[in-house]
Residue, then its C-alpha position, 0 to 999 in steps of 0.5 A: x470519098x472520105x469514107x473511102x479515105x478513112x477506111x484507108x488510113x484508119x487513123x485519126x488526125x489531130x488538130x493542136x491547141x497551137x493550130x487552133x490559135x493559128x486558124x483563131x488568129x486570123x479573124x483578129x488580122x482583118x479585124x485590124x485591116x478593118x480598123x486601119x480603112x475605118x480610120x484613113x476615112x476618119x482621118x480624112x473627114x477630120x482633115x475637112x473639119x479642120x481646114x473648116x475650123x481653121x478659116x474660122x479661127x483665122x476670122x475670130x482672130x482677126x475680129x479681136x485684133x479688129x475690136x481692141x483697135x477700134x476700142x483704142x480709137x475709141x479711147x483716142x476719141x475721148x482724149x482729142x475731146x479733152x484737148x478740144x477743151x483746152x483749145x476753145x477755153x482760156x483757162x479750163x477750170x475744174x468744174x468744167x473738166x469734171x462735167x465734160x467727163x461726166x457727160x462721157x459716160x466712161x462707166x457705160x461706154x468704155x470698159x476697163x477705162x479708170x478715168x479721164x485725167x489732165x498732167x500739166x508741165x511745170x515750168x522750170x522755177x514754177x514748182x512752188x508757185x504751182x503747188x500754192x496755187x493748187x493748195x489755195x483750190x481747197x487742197x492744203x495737202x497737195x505736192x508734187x510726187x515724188x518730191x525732189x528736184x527734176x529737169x523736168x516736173x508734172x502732175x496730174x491736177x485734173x482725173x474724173x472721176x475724182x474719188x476712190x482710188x483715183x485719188x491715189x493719182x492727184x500730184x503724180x508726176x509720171x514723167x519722172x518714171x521712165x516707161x510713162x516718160x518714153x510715151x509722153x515724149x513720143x506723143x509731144x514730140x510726134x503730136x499723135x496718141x502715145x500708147x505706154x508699154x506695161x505699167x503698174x497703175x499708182x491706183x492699184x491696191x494691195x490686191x487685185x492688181x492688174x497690168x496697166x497701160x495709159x494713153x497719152x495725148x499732147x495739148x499745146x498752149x492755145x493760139x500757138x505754133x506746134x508745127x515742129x519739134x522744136x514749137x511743140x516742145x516749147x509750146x506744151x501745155x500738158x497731156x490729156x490722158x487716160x489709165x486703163x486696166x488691161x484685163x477690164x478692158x478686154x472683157x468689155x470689149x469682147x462683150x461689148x462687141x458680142x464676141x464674149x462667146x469667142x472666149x469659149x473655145x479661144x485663149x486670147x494672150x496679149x504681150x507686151x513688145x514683140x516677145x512672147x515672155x511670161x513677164x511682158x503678159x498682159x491679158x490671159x482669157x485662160x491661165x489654165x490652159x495656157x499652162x498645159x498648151x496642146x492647142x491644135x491652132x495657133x495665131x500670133x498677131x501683132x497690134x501697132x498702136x500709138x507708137x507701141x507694139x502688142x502682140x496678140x497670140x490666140x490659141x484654141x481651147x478643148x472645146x474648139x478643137x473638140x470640133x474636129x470630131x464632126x458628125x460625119x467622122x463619128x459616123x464613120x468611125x461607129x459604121x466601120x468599127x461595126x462593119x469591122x467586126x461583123x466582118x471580123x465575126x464572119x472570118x472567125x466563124x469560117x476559121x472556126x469551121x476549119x476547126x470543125x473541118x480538123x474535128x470532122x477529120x479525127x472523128x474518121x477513124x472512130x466510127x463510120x457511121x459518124x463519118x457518114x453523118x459528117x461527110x455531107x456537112x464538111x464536102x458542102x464547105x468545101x464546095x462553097x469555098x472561094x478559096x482553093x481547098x485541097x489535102x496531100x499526103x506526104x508523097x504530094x498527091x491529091x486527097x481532097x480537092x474542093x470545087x473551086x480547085x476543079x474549076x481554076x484547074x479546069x480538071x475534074x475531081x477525078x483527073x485531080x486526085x492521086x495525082x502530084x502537081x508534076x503531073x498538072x503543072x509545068x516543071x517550074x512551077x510544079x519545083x516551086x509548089x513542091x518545095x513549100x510543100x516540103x518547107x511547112x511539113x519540115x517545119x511542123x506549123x502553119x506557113x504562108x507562101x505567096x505562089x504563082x501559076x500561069x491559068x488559062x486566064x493569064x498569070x494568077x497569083x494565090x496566097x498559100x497557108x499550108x499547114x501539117x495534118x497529124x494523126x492520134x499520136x501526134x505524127x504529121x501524115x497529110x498537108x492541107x492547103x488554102x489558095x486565095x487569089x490576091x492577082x487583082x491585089x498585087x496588080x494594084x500594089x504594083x500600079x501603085x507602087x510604079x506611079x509613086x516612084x514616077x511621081x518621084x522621079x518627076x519631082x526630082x527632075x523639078x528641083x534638078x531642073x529649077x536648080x539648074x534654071x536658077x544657075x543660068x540666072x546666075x550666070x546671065x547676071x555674072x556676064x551681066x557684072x562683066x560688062x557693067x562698071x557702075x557701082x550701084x548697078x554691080x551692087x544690085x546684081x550681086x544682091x540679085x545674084x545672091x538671092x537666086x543663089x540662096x534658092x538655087x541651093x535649097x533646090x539643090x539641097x531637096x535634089x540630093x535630099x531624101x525627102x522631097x517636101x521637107x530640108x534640114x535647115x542646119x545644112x541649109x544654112x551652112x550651104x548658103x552661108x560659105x558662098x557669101x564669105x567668099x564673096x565677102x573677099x578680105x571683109x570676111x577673113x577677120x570675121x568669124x561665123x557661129x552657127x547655133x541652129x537646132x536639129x529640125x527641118x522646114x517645109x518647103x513653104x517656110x523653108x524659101x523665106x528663111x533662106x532669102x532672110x538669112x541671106x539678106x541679113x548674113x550679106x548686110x553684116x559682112x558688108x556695113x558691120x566690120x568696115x576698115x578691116x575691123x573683126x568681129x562674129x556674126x551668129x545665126x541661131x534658130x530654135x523651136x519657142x513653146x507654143x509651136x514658134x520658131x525663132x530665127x536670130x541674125x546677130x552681129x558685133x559691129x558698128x550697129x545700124x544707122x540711126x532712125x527707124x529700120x522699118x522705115x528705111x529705103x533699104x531693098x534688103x531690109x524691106x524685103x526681110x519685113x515683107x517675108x516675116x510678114x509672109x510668114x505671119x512672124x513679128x521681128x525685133x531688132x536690138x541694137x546694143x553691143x552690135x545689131x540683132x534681128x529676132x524673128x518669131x513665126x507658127x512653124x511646122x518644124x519636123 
């Protein structure tokens, strides 16, 4: 058959240096494809890995915030030692202090501890007589330090081990220095352990300075009341107490507990208070890495102790997060990034054959004798193409058809060739067919065309590269073509593509329908407040109300909203806002709203609990801030922290709160605020100067 051809046209077709980069391309797409499932599957089994190394940093986590309170317990332990001391004997002498410390083994059994001390309280007019006392212990030096005159002096008189850099300490009254002052008070006032936020030890040197903090336990006067306030006041004899150096303290209580190797693939930051600030640092396993950051986990954790508050940040180093990369994610990514380019390597070779096919092709005009030799070679690929293979000449009629095309045709060789698609298929499709011929000669390159022909299987769908064949000098005088079947792939497509707009339309329908569940909420509790005259009955079911009203308009906002998972939250916190000044009334028109709030989203997880915070906190403001018609701004800002946090901050210029500790209030709305900080694993810190503010930090998923 193409003998014959050959003897017909005597001309050479000419296959360009473009044509082969075209056919030569085609390896390096599925070579892409390939690449692309290789690394869905890859990404898949990492997402295992890390909810796997997630629980386990969650567990580390909780073991190191388990371990410094159970050390602190240990140090308390000590301390309540001392006291029973005092309690059992009417005057504690030197001697005896120094050997009940030295049988406590400190060095052994309580890292980062640099002793046991006694601060007695100097009596007003008692100074001098103190100072003689002491000096005629054998200490002609010794003062009170700082000199100078004081409502109220101490002094260290009793510190084991009672050498080197302790002595630094002996005469230290830390009563006269604010942050020791604030813990001793706490702990005489409250009769229980004080923890002092972050000091400067008086034993630190020159170099090598660590953060320091001390330990505080009350000794009242033996046999004498201490029930209240008042009688432990009265009745204080001094401070049992304990300095300790925050970095020695960490490192022997993570070896101590065999949780050293935790440090390997952990950074572990300890701060000071709620702020997550360079100067409130502790303790930092790594600076180095808490310097570039990165991390893939993140936990902030806050420790309440004595009277004070830590907060543990605990981020995962290279070493643990290089985990994600199991033996089962390299596997796939070695076995698919094999198999893609054996694949790959096979498309090359059947594109190189269509190059051999084009040479095949020029040789006709040549010689017969090669186009004989030829012939076998070239029908045989044809043959076992899977695709249709077929050649035009320029009228549109069959040159060259392969198997494949006989038999999805249902025509013979014969039927096919010298005959145009008119002649086989309908007039529509035959146009269509006909019309793409005519697109890739005009344009004189390789097209593809996605073309549909009813078969007697049903509607089939092929993808069609077409492309212009070229005689000796250049000039387009055939089309070729290959056909493959992508039915069963579009009909996925289509599968796929109806199911997610089902699932979306569905998800829809779920917002639409618990946005409009809550409004009828709303509306039961408003006939409710009709019918209702006692003021502390109204009040709750307006609260009541408003709360639903809050996640009535986040549903709302993710119904309108283009994503369904995710919503703005500078909108989000417009929407909310406006409804609670016009509940206000007249309290809300001298009071003016500031919105400082980032361009970032929230999913919807985090997105509930920071809508029913603001609203709580923006509805107390208008409520107890401005009373008697006073004026004023409320501020709500929100903005990402380093270290993947978000702060959320409800600020006010009025009266401020009431005095006493909100944590402890009885208040529905403030205890609903602290219990979805907690929800969001978030600390909170409140400031009362010039007004209130709540200051809220939580890990956020922001977008």
């Amino acid at each position: 058959m193409l003998r014959a051809l050959a003897a017909g046209r005597q001309r050479s077709v000419e296959v360009t240096a473009s044509r082969r980069r075209q056919l030569l391309l085609l390896p390096w797409l599925v070579l892409l494809l390939g690449l692309a499932v290789t690394g869905w599957l890859w990404q898949a089994a990492r997402q295992d890995a890390e909810r796997m190394l997630a629980a386990e940093f969650e567990f580390s986590a909780d073991r190191v915030v388990d371990a410094i309170e159970r050390q602190l317990d240990g140090n308390v332990q000590v301390l309540r030692g001392v006291v029973g001391l005092f309690g059992a004997s009417e005057d504690v002498t030197r001697q005896e202090f120094a050997a009940y410390v030295a049988a406590l083994r400190l060095d052994e059994r309580y890292p980062g501890i640099l002793g046991v001390g006694f601060s007695l309280l100097v009596p007003p007019g008692r100074k001098a007589a103190h100072t003689a006392a002491i000096r005629r212990e054998g200490f002609p030096d010794y003062a009170i330090r700082p000199d100078g005159e004081r409502e109220v002096h101490t002094s260290i008189i009793y510190l084991e081990p009672f050498s080197g850099r302790n002595l630094r300490a002996f005469g230290y009254d830390m009563f006269s220095e604010p942050v020791r002052q604030a813990a001793m008070a706490r702990a005489r006032d409250e009769n229980r352990a004080s923890l002092s936020a972050k000091v400067t030890l008086v034993q630190e040197a020159k170099t090598g300075v660590q953060p320091g903090f001390l330990i505080y336990v009350p000794v009242y006067r033996r046999g004498l009341a201490h029930d209240t306030v008042e009688e432990r006041r009265a009745n204080l004899l001094g401070w049992a107490y304990s300095p300790l150096r925050m970095y020695d303290l960490m490192h022997g209580v993570l070896g101590a507990v065999g949780l050293a190797g935790v440090l390997a693939g952990l950074d572990i930051e300890i701060y000071d208070g709620a702020t997550i600030a360079p100067e409130a640092l502790m303790f930092d396993s790594d600076e180095a890495h808490r310097a570039t950051g990165g991390a893939a986990f993140r936990m902030l954790r806050p420790i309440e102790y004595g009277g004070h508050r830590w907060s543990l940040l605990v981020t995962s180093r290279t070493t643990f997060d290089a985990r994600l990369n199991t033996d089962e994610s390299k596997l796939i990514a070695f076995s698919g990034g094999i198999g893609s380019a054996l694949l790959a390597a096979l498309m090359g070779v059947l594109a190189w054959g269509q190059l051999r096919v084009a040479a095949a092709l020029r040789a006709t005009a040549q010689s017969n004798q090669r186009l004989a030799a030829s012939e076998g070679r070239l029908q045989a690929f044809f043959d076992n193409a899977a695709s249709l293979v077929w050649i035009k000449d320029l009228q549109g009629r069959f040159l060259v058809v392969n198997r494949h095309t006989e038999a999805v045709l249902g025509l013979p060789r014969e039927r096919l060739l010298g005959r145009t698609v008119a002649e086989i298929f309908p007039q529509a499709e035959a146009a269509a067919f006909s019309s793409n011929d005519r697109q890739a000669l005009e344009a004189g390159r390789c097209l593809e065309f996605e073309e549909s022909a009813r078969l007697d299987d049903g509607l089939r769908t092929y993808l069609s590269v077409k492309f212009p064949l070229r005689d000796a000098g250049g000039r387009i005088d055939a089309l070729g073509a290959i056909c493959t079947d992508i039915s069963d792939r579009k009909e996925a497509e289509e599968s796929l593509r109806a199911s997610l707009e089902e699932k979306t339309v569905l998800l829809k329908e779920v917002h639409h329908r618990v946005k409009n569940n809550l409004q009828i909420i709303t509306s039961l509790l408003n006939l409710q407040l009709n019918r209702t005259q006692i003021p502390e009955a109204r009040e709750t079911l307006l609260d009541t109300q408003s709360r639903i009203r809050s996640m009535a308009l986040l549903h709302e906002a993710l119904y309108r909203s283009g994503s369904l998972a995710r919503i703005g939250l500078r909108q989000y916190v417009g929407s909310l806002c406006a409804p609670l000044w016009h509940a206000a009334g007249s309290v809300a028109a001298n009071v003016r709203l500031e919105q400082r709030i980032d361009d970032l989203s929230l999913p919807l997880d985090q997105a509930v609990p920071c809508g029913l915070i603001i609203n709580e906190l923006v509805s107390n403001a208008l409520k107890h801030a401005f009373p008697g018609g006073r004026s004023g701004q409320i501020v709500v800002a929100a903005g990402m922290l380093p270290k993947g946090l978000l702060t959320l901050s409800v600020a006010d210029d009025g009266v401020g709160l009431p005095p006493g500790d909100p944590r402890s209030s009885d208040s529905l709305g403030l205890q609903l605020v602290f219990m979805l900080v907690s929800q969001l694993q978030g600390v909170v810190d409140i400031g009362c100067e010039d007004g209130t503010e709540f200051r809220i930090a939580f890990p956020c998923r922001a977008g």
